[in-house]
Backbone as ProteinMPNN parsed JSONL, in Angstrom:
{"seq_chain_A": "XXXXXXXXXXXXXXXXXXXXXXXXXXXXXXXXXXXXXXXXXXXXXXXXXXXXXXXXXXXXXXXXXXXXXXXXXXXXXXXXXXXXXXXXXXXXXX", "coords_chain_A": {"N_chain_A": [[-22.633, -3.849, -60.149], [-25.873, -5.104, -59.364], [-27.35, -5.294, -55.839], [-28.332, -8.423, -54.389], [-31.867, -8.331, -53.323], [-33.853, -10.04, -50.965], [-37.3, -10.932, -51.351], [-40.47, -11.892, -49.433], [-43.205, -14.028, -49.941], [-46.683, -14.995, -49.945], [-48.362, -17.752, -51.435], [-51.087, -19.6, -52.434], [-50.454, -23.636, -51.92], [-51.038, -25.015, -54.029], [-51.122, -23.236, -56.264], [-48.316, -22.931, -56.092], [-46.852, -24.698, -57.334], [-48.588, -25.437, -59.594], [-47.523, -23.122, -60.781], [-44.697, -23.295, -60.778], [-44.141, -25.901, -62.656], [-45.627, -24.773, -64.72], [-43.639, -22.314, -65.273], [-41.143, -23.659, -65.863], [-41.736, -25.527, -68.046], [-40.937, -23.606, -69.742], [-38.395, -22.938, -69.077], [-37.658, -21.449, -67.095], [-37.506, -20.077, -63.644], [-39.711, -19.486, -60.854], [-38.824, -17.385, -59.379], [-37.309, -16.083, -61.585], [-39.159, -15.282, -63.083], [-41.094, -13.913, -61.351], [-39.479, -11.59, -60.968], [-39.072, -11.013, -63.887], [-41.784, -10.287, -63.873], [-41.911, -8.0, -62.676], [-39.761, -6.127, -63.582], [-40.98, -5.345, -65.673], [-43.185, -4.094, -64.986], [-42.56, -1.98, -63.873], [-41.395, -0.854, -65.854], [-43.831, -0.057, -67.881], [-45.286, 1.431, -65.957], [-47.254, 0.714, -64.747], [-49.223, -1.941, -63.6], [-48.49, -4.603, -65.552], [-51.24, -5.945, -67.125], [-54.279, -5.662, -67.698], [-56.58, -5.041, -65.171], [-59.862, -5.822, -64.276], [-63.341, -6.199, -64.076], [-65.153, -9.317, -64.112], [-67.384, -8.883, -66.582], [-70.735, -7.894, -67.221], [-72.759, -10.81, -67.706], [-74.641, -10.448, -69.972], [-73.967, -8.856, -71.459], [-72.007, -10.278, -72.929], [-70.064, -11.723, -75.518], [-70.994, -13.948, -76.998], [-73.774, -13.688, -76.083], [-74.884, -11.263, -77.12], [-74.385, -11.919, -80.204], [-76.209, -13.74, -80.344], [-78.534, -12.286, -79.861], [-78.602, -10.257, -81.75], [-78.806, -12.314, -84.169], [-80.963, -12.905, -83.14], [-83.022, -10.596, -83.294], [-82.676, -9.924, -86.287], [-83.788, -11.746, -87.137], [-86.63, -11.427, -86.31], [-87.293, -8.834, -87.399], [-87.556, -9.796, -90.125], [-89.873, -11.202, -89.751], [-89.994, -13.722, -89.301], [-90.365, -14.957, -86.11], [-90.789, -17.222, -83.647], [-92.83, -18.988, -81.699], [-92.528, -20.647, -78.9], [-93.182, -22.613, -75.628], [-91.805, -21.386, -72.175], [-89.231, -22.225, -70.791], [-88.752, -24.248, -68.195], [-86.346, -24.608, -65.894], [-83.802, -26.081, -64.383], [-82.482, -24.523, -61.329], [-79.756, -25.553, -60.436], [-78.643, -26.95, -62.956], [-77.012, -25.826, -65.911], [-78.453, -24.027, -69.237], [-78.16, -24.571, -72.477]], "CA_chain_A": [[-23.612, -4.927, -60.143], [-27.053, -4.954, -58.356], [-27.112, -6.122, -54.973], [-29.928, -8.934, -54.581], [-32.791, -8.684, -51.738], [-35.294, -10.901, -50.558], [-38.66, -11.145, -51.389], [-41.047, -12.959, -49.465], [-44.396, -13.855, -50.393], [-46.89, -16.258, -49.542], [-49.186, -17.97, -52.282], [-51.689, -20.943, -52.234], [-49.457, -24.235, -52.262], [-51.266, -25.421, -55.26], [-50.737, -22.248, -56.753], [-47.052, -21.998, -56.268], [-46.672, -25.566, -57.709], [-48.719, -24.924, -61.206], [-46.913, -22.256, -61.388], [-43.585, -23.814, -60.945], [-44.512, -26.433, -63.678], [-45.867, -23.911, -66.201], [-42.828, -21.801, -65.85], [-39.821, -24.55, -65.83], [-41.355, -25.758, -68.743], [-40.043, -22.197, -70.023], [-36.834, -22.942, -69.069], [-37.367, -20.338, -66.058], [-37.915, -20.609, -62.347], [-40.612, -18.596, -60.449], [-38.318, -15.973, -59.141], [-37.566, -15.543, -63.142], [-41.133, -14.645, -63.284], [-41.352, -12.679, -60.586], [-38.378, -10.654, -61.693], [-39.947, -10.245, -65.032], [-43.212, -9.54, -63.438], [-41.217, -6.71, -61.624], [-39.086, -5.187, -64.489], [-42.313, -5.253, -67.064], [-44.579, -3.059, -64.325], [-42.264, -0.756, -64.034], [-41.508, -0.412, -67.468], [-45.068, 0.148, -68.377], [-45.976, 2.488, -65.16], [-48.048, -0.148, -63.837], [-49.536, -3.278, -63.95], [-48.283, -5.321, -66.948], [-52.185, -6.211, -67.625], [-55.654, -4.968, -67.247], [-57.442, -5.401, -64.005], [-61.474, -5.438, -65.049], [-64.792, -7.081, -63.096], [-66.291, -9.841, -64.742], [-68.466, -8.081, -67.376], [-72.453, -8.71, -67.07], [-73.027, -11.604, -69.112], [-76.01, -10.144, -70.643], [-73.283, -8.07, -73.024], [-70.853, -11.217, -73.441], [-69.948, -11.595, -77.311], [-72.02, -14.999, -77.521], [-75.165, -13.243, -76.055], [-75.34, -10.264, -78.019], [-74.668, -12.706, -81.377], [-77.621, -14.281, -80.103], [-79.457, -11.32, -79.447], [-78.814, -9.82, -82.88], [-79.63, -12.753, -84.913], [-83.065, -12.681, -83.093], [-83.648, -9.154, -83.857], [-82.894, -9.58, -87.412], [-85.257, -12.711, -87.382], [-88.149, -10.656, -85.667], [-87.668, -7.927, -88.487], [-87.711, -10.537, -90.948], [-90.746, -12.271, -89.365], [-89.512, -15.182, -88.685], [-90.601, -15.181, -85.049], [-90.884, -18.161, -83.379], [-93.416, -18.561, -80.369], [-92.514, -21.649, -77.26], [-93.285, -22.898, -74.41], [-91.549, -21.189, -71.598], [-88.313, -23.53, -70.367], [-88.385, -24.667, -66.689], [-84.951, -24.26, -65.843], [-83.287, -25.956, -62.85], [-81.076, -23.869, -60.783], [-78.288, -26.672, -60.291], [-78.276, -26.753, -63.795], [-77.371, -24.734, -66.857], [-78.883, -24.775, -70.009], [-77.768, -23.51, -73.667]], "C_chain_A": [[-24.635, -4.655, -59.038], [-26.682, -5.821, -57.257], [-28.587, -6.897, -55.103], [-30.708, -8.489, -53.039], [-33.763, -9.624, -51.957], [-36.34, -10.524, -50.953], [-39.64, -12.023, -50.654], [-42.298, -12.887, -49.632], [-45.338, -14.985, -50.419], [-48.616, -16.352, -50.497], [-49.655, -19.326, -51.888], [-50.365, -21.989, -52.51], [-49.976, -24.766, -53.94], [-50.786, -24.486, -56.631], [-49.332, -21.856, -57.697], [-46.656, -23.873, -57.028], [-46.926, -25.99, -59.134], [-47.92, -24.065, -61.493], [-44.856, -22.718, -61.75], [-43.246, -24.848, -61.903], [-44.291, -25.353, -64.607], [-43.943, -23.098, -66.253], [-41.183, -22.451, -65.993], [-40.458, -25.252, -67.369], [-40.91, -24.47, -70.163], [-38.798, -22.613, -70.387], [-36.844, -22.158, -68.113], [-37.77, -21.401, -64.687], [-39.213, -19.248, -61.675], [-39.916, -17.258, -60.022], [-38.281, -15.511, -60.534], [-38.567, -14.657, -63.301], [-41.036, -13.721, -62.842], [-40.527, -11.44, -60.835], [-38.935, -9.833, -63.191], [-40.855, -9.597, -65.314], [-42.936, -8.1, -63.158], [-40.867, -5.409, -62.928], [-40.264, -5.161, -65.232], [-43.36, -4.206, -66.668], [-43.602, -1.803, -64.273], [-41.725, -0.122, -65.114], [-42.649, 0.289, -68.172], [-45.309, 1.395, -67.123], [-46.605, 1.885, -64.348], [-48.332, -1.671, -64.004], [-49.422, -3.944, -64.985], [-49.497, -5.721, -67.808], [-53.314, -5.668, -67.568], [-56.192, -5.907, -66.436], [-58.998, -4.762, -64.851], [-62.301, -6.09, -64.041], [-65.367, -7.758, -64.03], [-67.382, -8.774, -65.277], [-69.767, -8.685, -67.236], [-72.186, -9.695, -68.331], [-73.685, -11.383, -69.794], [-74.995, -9.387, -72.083], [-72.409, -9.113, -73.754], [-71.339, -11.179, -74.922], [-71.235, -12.805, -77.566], [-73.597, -14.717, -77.355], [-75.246, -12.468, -77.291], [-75.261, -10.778, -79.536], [-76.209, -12.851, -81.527], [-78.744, -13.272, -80.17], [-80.108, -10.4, -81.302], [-79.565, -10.53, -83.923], [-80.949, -13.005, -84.748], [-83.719, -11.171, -83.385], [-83.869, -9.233, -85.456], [-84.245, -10.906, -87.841], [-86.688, -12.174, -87.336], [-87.891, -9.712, -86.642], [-88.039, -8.508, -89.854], [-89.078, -10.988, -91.052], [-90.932, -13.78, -89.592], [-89.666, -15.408, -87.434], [-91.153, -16.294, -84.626], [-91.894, -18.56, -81.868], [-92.862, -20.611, -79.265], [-92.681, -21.454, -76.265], [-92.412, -22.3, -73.361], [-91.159, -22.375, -71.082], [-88.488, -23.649, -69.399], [-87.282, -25.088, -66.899], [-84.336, -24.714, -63.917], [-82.201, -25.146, -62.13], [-79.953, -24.601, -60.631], [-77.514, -26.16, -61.299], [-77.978, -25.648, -64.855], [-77.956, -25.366, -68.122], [-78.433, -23.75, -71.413], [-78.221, -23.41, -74.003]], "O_chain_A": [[-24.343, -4.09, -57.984], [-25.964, -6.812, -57.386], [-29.615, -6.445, -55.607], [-30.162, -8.376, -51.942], [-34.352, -9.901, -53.002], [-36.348, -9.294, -50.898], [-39.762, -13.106, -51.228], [-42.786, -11.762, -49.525], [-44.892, -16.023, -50.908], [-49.588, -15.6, -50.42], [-48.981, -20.109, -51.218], [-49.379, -21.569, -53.116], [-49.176, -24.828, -54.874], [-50.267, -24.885, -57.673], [-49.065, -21.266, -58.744], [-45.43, -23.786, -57.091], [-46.127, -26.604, -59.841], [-47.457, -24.154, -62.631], [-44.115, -22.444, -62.694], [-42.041, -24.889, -62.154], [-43.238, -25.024, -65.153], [-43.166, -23.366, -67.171], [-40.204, -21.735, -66.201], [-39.494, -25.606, -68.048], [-40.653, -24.738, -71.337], [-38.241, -22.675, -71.482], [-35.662, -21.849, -67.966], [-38.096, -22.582, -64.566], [-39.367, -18.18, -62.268], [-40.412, -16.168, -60.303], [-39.073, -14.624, -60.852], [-38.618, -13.469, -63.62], [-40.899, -12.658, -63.448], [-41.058, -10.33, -60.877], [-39.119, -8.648, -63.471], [-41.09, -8.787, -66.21], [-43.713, -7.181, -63.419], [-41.399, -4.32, -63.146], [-40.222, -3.931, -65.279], [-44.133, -3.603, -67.412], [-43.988, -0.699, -64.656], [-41.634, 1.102, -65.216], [-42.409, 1.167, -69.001], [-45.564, 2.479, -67.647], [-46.667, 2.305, -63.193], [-47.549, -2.437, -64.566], [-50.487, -3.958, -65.602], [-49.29, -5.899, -69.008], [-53.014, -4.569, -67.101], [-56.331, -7.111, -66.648], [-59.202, -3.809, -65.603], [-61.696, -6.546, -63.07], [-66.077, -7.165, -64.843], [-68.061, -8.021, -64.579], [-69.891, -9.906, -67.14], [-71.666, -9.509, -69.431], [-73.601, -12.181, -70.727], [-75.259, -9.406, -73.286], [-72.084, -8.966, -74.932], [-72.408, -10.821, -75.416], [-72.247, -12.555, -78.221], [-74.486, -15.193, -78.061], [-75.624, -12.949, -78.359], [-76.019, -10.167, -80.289], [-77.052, -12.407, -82.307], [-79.856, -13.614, -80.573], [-81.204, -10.117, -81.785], [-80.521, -10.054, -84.535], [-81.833, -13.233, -85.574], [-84.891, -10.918, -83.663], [-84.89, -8.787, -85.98], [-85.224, -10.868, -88.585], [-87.625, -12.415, -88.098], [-89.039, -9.738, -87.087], [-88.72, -7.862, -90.65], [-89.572, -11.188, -92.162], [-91.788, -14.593, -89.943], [-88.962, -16.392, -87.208], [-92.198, -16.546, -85.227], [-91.295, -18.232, -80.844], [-93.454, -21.622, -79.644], [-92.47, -20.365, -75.73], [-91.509, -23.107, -73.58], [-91.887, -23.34, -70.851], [-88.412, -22.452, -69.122], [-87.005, -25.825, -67.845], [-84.386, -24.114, -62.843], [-81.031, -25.24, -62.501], [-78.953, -23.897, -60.774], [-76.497, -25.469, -61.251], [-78.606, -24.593, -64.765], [-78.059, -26.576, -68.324], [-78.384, -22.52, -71.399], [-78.124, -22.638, -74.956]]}, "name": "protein", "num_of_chains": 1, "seq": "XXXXXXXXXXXXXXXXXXXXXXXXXXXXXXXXXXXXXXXXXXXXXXXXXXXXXXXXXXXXXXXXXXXXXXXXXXXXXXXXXXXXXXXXXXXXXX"}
């Protein structure tokens, strides 16, 4: 049988409190997790998920929709001319 060791590890309290929620209603406890977290990375070689950087939004899926159906509009000529939005910084706008 394995012997156990310690872990310690220090997470936001809010943090470790969602998380203790989300995974009890599992049926687990956070060590669970962490255990699973453990055996799953080294199963795989590494990180159980993909690490990435926020992608430019300019490529996000909902732009480039957007982007396309105005291209095929403007080949169509269907082009539409407006006013230039004033746009507050606070706000956003869709």
């Amino acid at each position: 049988m394995a012997k156990n060791a310690n872990l310690y590890i220090r997470v936001d309290q809010n943090l470790k409190t969602e998380a203790e929620e989300l995974f009890s209603s599992f049926g687990i406890t956070v060590t669970d997790a962490v255990n699973m977290f453990l055996h799953k990375a080294i199963m795989v070689g590494g990180l159980p998920f993909e690490l990435k950087k926020d992608p430019d939004p300019f490529y996000s899926e909902s732009n480039m929709k957007r982007l396309t159906n105005s291209i095929a509009k403007a080949r169509a000529g269907e082009l539409t001319y407006h006013e230039p939005i004033e746009v507050d910084d606070e706000k956003s706008v869709d």
